[in-house]
N, C-alpha and C positions, 0 to 999 in steps of 0.2 A: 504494500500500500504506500501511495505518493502522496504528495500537498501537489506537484505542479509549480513548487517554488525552485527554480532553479539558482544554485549558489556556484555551480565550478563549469568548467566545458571540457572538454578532451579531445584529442587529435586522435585519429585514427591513421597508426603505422605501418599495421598490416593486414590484407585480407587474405584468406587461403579458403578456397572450397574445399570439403570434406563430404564426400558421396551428395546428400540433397542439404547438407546442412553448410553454414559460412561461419569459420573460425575469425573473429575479430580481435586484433588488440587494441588496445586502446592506453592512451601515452595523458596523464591529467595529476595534477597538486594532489586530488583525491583520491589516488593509490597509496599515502603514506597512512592514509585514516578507515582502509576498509582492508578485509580479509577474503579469503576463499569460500564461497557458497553464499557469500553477500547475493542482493538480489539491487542491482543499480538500472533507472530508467536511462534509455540510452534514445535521446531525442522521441521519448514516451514509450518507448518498447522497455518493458522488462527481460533483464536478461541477468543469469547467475554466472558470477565473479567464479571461472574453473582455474584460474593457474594467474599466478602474480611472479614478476621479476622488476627488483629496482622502482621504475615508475609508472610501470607500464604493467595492467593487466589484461587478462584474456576472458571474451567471450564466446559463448558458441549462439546461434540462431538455424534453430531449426524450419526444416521445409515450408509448416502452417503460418510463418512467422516471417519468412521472408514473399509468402503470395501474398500477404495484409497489408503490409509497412511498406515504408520507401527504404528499408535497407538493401533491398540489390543493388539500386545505384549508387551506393555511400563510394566512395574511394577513397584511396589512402591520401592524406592529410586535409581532407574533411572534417572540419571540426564542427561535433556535436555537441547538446545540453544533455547537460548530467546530471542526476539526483539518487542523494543515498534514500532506501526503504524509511519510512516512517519508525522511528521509534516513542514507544511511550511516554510521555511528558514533553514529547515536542508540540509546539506552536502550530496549529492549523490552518496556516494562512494565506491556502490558497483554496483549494475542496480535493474529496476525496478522489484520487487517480488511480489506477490498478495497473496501468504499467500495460494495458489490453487493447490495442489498438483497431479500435474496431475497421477505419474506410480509412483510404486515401483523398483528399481533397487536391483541388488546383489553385494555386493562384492568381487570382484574374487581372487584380488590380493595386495599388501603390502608390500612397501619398501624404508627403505631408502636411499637417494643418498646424500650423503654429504653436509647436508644440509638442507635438505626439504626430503618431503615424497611423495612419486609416489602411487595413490590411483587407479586401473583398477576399472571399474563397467560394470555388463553386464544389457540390462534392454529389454524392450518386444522392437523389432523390429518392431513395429506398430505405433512407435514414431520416426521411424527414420529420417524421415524428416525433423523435430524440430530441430534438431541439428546441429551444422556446427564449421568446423574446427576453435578455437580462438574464438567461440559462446561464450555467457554467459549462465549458468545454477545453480539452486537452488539445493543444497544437503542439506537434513537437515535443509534447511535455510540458508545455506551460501553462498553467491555469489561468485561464481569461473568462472574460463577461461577453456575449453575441447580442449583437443586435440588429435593425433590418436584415430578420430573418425572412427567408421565401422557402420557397419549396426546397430549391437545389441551392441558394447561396445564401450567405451572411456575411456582416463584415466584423471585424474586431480592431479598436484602439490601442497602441501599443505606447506608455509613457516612458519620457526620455532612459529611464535606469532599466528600465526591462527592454528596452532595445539596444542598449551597452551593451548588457551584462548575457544576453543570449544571444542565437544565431539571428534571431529576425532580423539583425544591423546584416546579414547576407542575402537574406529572402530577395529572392529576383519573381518577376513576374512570368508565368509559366511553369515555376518550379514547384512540385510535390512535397507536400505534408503530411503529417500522420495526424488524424483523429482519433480523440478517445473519448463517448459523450457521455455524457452524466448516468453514474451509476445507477441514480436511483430514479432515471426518468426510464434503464432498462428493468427495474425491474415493477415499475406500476404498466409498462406498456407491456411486457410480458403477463401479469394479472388481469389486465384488461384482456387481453388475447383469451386465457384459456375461461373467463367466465363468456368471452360473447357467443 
């Protein structure tokens, strides 16, 4: 379990295919403070911390994990958002994230407003029920607020230190992201489903 508050990022040094599965290392300040079978969101994917050397640890992503997420495309020195698992008496200050990347979106559009940066995404319309005006939702990993929502788009505000401090300061227009929607809008729409 995630907040969506991203504090570190990590480079990625290497990738290696392994039958349907992709071996990642990953090169970040956050290797001297986690261990082996940790569980780290890696640009919102959950993935467990298998092998550590120096400062750089290893992950594995398996087949179900790489048709969901935009990590086929990662390549080495791609630098991702990173966030350790929640622990007990941590601060909850973004909403709950699971590390479960439900869709891919696109980014359509980019701009700034005096201020902050207006981020459009369009994404499969087979989701659209997840969502809700003022929702919370996972990009990448980050816990944000959606608003003009539509069927297939919505857009989100990004303020100046959460565009420092994560990838968005790279987000180009065109390029894929990972979604993760609100956990507990799956599971009333899952209760709604099996009573109708």
């Amino acid at each position: 379990m995630f907040t969506g508050i991203i504090k570190e990022l990590g480079s990625i040094v290497a990738i290696k295919q392994y039958g349907t599965s992709i071996h990642l290392w990953v090169s970040s300040p956050l290797t001297k403070s986690i261990s082996v079978d940790n569980s780290i969101a890696h640009n919102g994917i959950c993935l467990t911390v298998v092998a550590i050397n120096d400062m750089v640890f290893k992950v594995t992503a398996v087949e179900e994990t790489i048709k969901k997420t935009t990590i086929a495309a990662w390549r080495v020195g791609d630098v991702i958002n990173l966030e350790r698992a929640l622990k007990i008496g941590d601060g909850l200050d973004g909403h709950f994230v699971q590390g479960h990347v439900d869709t891919i979106a696109n980014c359509k559009h980019i701009a700034f407003r005096d201020g902050s940066w207006l981020f459009d995404f369009e994404f499969d319309p087979a989701f659209a029920a997840l969502l809700i005006e003022k929702g919370s939702i996972a990009i990448n990993g980050v816990s944000l607020t959606v608003f003009n929502v539509e069927r297939s788009t919505f857009s989100i505000t990004i303020i100046p230190y959460t565009f420092d401090h994560t990838i968005f300061n790279t987000l180009q227009i065109g390029q894929k992201v990972n979604l993760e929607f609100d956990i507990l809008g799956k599971y009333f729409l899952r209760k709604m489903q099996l009573e109708a």
